[in-house]
N, C-alpha and C positions, 0 to 999 in steps of 0.2 A: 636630268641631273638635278641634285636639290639644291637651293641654293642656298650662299654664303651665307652668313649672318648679317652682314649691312646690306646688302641687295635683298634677303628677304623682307627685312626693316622696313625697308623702304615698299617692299611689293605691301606691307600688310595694312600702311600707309596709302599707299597711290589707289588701292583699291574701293576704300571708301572715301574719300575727299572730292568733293565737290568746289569748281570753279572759285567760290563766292564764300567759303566757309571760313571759320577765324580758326586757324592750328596755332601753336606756341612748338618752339625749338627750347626747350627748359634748359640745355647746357648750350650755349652757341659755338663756343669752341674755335675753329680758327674755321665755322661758317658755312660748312658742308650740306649739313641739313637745313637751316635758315635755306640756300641757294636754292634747296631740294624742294621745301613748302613753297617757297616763294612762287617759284612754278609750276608750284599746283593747284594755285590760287591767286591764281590773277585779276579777279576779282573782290577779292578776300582781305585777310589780314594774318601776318604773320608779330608773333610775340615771340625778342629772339633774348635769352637770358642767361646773362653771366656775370660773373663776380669781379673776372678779372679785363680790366682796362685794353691789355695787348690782344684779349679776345676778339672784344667788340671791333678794335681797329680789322684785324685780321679779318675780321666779317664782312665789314665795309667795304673791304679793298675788293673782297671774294664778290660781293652783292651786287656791288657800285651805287647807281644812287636809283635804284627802286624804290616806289612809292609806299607800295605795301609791307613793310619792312618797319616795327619799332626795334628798337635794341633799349634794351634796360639793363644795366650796370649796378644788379642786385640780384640777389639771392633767389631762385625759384619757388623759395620757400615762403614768398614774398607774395607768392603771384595775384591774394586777394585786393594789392592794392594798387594793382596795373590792370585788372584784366575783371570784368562783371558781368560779362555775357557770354551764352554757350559757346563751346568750342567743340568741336568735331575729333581735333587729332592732338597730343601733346606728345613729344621727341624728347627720349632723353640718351644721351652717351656719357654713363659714369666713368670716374676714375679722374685724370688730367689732362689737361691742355696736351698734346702733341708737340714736342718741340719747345714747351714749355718748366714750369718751374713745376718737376715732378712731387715737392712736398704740398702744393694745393692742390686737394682733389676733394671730390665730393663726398660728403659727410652722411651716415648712415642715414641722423636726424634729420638732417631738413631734406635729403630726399625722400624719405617717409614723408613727413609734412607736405613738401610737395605734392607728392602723388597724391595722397589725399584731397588736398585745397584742388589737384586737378580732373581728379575722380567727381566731387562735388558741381563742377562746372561742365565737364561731356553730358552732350545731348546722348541720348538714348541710340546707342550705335556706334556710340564716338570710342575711341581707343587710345591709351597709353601706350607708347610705343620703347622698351626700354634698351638697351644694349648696355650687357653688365659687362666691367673688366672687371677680373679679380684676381689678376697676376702680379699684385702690391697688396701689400699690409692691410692697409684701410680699406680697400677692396672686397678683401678676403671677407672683411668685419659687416661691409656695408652689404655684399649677397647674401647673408645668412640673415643678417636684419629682415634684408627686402623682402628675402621668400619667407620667413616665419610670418612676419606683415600681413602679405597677398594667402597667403592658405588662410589665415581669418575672414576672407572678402566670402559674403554670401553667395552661392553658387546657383541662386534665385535671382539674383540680379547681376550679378557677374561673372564673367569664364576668364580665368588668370592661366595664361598658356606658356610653355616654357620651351625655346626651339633650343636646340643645343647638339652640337657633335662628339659623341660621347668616347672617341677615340683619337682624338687631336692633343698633342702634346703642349705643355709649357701651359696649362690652365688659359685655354683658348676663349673668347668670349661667346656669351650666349645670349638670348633675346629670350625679352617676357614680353608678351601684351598681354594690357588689362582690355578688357571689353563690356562697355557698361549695355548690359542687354535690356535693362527692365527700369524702368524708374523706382527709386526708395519710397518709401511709404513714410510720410512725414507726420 
C-alpha cells in the first residue's frame, strides 16, 4: 500500500538520518516533528523554528525536557543566524498552527528564503523535507511560489520530487523533497 503523505515524510526522513546528525524542524508547530527528529538523533541536534509563542510551549509540553532540542521563537527565514554547520535533514509543514490562529500561516517569501538559506547548509545527501497545505488562500499562493522556485533548482545538483495523490478531494496535501545530490561549484 503507498503511503500517506506524513508517514512518507517521515519515511524519506528516517531513511537517511544518522544518530549524530544536526536536522532543523523549520515549522515546529504544536511539535510533532521536533518529537520525530529528536528520536532520530539522539546523538545529534534538533533546530525547532517557530514564530509563534503557543508553538514552542506546545512543543515543550510534546518533547519534555530533552537535551538535544533548541527551539528559536523566529522566523525560518532566519535560520543563518541560529544555525552554521551542515545539516542532514530540514522539516517543513506549511500553512498554520493546528488549533491555532488560522490568519498566521507561512509566507510564500521567507519559505522560499528559507529553503534556500537551508539548501545552502545540507551536506551532500541531505534533504528538505516539505509538506504543502494549500486548502487556504495563502496556501494556494505559497504552492505555486514554491514549485515555480524548485523547477529552477539545477537538476546536476539537485532532484526536487513531488509525492502527491492525485484523486483526493478538498485540495489534500502533498510532499516535495529537495535532495541536494552534488555539491555547487563555488
Amino acid at each position: 500500500m503507498l503511503n500517506r503523505i506524513l508517514p512518507h515524510a517521515k519515511t524519506v526522513t528516517r531513511e537517511i538520518v544518522e544518530p549524530s546528525d544536526i536536522v532543523v524542524d523549520a515549522t515546529c508547530g504544536n511539535g510533532h516533528d521536533t518529537l520525530f527528529l529528536s528520536n532520530l538523533v539522539p546523538d545529534g541536534k534538533v533546530y525547532s523554528f517557530d514564530i509563534q509563542p503557543a508553538a514552542i510551549e506546545s512543543a515543550k509540553e510534546k518533547t519534555g525536557d530533552r537535551k538535544n532540542i533548541t527551539y528559536i521563537l523566529d522566523s525560518h527565514a532566519n535560520v543563518e543566524c541560529y544555525i552554521t554547520v551542515p545539516i542532514k535533514v530540514a522539516m517543513f509543514n506549511l500553512g498554520y498552527l493546528p488549533q491555532g490562529d488560522k490568519s498566521i500561516t507561512t509566507m510564500p517569501a521567507s519559505t522560499i528564503e528559507a529553503v534556500d538559506k537551508l539548501y545552502d547548509l545540507l551536506e551532500v545527501g541531505g534533504r528538505i523535507v516539505i509538506v504543502v497545505y494549500h486548502g487556504h488562500a495563502t496556501g494556494k499562493v505559497e504552492k505555486d511560489a514554491l514549485q515555480k522556485h524548485l523547477m529552477g533548482f539545477d537538476q546536476k545538483y539537485t532532484q526536487v520530487l513531488q509525492y502527491q495523490f492525485i484523486n483526493q478531494a478538498n485540495e489534500a496535501p502533498f510532499l516535495i523533497v529537495i535532495e541536494k545530490i552534488k555539491a555547487l561549484k563555488v
